[in-house]
KEKE-3310 file (N, C-alpha, C; in steps of 0.2 Angstrom, whole numbers, plus 5000, padded with zeros to 4 digits):
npx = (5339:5349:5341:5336:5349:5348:5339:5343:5353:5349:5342:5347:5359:5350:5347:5357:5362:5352:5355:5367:5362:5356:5364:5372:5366:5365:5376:5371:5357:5359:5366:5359:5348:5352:5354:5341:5339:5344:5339:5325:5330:5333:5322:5311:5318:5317:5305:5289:5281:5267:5253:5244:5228:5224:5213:5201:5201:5189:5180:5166:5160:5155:5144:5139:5135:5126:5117:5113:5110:5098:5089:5091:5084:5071:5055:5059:5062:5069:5082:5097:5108:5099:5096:5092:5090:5078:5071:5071:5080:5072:5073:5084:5085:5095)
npy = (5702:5698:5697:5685:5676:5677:5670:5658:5651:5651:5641:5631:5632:5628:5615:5607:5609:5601:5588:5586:5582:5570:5562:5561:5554:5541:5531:5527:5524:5511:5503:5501:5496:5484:5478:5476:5467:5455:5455:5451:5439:5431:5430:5423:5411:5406:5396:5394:5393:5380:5383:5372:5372:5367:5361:5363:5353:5360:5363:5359:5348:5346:5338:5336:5351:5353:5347:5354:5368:5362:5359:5371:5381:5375:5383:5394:5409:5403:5409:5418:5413:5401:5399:5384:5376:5376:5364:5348:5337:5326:5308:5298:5307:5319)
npz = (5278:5288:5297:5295:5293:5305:5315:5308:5312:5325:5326:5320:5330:5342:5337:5337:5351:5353:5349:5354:5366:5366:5360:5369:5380:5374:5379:5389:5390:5380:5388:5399:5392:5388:5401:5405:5396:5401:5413:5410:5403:5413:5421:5413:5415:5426:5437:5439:5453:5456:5467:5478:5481:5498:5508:5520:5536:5540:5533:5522:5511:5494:5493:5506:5506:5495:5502:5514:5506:5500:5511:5518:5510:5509:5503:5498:5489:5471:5469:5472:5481:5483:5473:5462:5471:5478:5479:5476:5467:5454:5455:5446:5435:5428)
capx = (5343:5353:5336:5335:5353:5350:5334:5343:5359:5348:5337:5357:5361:5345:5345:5365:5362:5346:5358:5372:5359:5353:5369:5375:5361:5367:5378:5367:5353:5362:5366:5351:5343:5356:5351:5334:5339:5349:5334:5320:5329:5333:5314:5310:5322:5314:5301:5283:5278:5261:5251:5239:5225:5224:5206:5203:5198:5182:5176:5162:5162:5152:5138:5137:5134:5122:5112:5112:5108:5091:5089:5088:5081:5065:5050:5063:5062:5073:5087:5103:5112:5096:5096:5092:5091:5073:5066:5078:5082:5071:5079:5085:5084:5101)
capy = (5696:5697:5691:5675:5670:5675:5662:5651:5651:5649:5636:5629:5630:5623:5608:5604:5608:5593:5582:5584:5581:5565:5557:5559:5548:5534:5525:5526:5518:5508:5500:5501:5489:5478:5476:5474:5459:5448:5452:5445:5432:5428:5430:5415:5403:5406:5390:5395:5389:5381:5383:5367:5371:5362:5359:5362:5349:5360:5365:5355:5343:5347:5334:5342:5359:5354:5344:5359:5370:5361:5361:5378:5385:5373:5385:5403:5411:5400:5416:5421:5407:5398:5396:5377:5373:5374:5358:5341:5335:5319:5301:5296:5313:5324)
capz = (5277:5292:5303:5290:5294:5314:5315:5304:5317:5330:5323:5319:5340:5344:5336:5338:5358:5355:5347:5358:5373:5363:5359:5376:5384:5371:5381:5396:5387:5378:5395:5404:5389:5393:5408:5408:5393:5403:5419:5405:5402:5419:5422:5409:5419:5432:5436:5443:5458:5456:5475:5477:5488:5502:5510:5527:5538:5543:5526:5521:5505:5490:5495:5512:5505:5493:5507:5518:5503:5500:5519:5521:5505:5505:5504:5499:5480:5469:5465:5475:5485:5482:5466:5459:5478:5482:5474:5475:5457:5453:5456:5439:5433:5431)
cpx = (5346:5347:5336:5340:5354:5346:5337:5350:5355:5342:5344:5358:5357:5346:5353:5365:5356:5350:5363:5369:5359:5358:5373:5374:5362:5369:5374:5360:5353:5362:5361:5347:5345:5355:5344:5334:5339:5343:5325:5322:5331:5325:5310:5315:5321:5307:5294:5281:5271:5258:5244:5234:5223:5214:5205:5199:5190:5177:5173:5162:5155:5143:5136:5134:5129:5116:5110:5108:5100:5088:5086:5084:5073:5061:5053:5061:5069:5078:5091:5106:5108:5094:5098:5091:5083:5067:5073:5075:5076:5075:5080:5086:5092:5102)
cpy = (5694:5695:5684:5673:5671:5669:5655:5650:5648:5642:5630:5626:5626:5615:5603:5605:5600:5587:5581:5580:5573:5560:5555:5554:5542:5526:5521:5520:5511:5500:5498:5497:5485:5473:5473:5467:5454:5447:5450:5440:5427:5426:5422:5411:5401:5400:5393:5390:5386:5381:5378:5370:5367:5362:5361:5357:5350:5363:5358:5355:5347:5344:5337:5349:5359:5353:5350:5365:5370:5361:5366:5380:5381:5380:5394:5402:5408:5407:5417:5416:5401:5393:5390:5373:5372:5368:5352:5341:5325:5315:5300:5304:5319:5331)
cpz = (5283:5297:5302:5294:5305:5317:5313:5309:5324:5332:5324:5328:5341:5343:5336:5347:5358:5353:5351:5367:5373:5363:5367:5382:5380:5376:5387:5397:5383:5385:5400:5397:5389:5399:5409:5400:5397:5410:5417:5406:5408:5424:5420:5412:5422:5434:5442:5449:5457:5466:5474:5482:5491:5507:5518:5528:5540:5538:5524:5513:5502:5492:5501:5511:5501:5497:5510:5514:5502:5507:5520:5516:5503:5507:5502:5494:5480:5466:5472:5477:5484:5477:5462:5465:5482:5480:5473:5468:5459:5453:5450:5434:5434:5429)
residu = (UNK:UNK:UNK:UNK:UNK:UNK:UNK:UNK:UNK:UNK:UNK:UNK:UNK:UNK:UNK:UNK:UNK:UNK:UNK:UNK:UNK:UNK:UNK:UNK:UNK:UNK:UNK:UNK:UNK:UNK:UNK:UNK:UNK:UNK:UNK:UNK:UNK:UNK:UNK:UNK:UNK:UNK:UNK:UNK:UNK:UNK:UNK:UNK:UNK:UNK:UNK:UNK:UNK:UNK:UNK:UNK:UNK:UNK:UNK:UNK:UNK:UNK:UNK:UNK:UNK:UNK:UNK:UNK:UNK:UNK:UNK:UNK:UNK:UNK:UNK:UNK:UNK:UNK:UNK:UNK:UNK:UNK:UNK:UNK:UNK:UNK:UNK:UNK:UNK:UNK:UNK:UNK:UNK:UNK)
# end
């Protein structure tokens, strides 16, 4: 009988030393969720920048790139950067 009540005593401390660890962390947490509230919702007030990009002046257009494109790749295998480029598009045809 006296082992029951020494386990049961120390079962007892255990769990009254995890509670007192537990409860002491409260206010700490407590606070520190506070904290990370108020820097959400400072987060959402916050207005995103969009970034447009700008062109360079020596980057070549669309139609230039395709021109050049069919250029080089007449007579390659239609597949990697070539791919659609080795045969112009019939006139009327899209």
């Amino acid at each position: 009988m006296a082992r029951f009540l020494r386990r049961r005593s120390l079962a007892q401390l255990c769990t009254a030393a995890l509670a007192a660890i537990a409860f002491a962390n409260l206010p700490a947490l407590a606070a520190n969720a506070a904290g990370e509230r108020s820097h959400k919702a400072a987060k959402k007030r916050s207005n995103k920048v969009k970034i447009q990009n700008i062109r360079s002046s020596s980057e070549e257009t669309t139609a230039e790139r395709d021109r050049r494109l069919y250029r080089e790749c007449q007579g390659r295998p239609n597949s990697g950067a070539c791919a659609g480029y080795t045969q112009r598009p019939q006139p009327g045809r899209r």
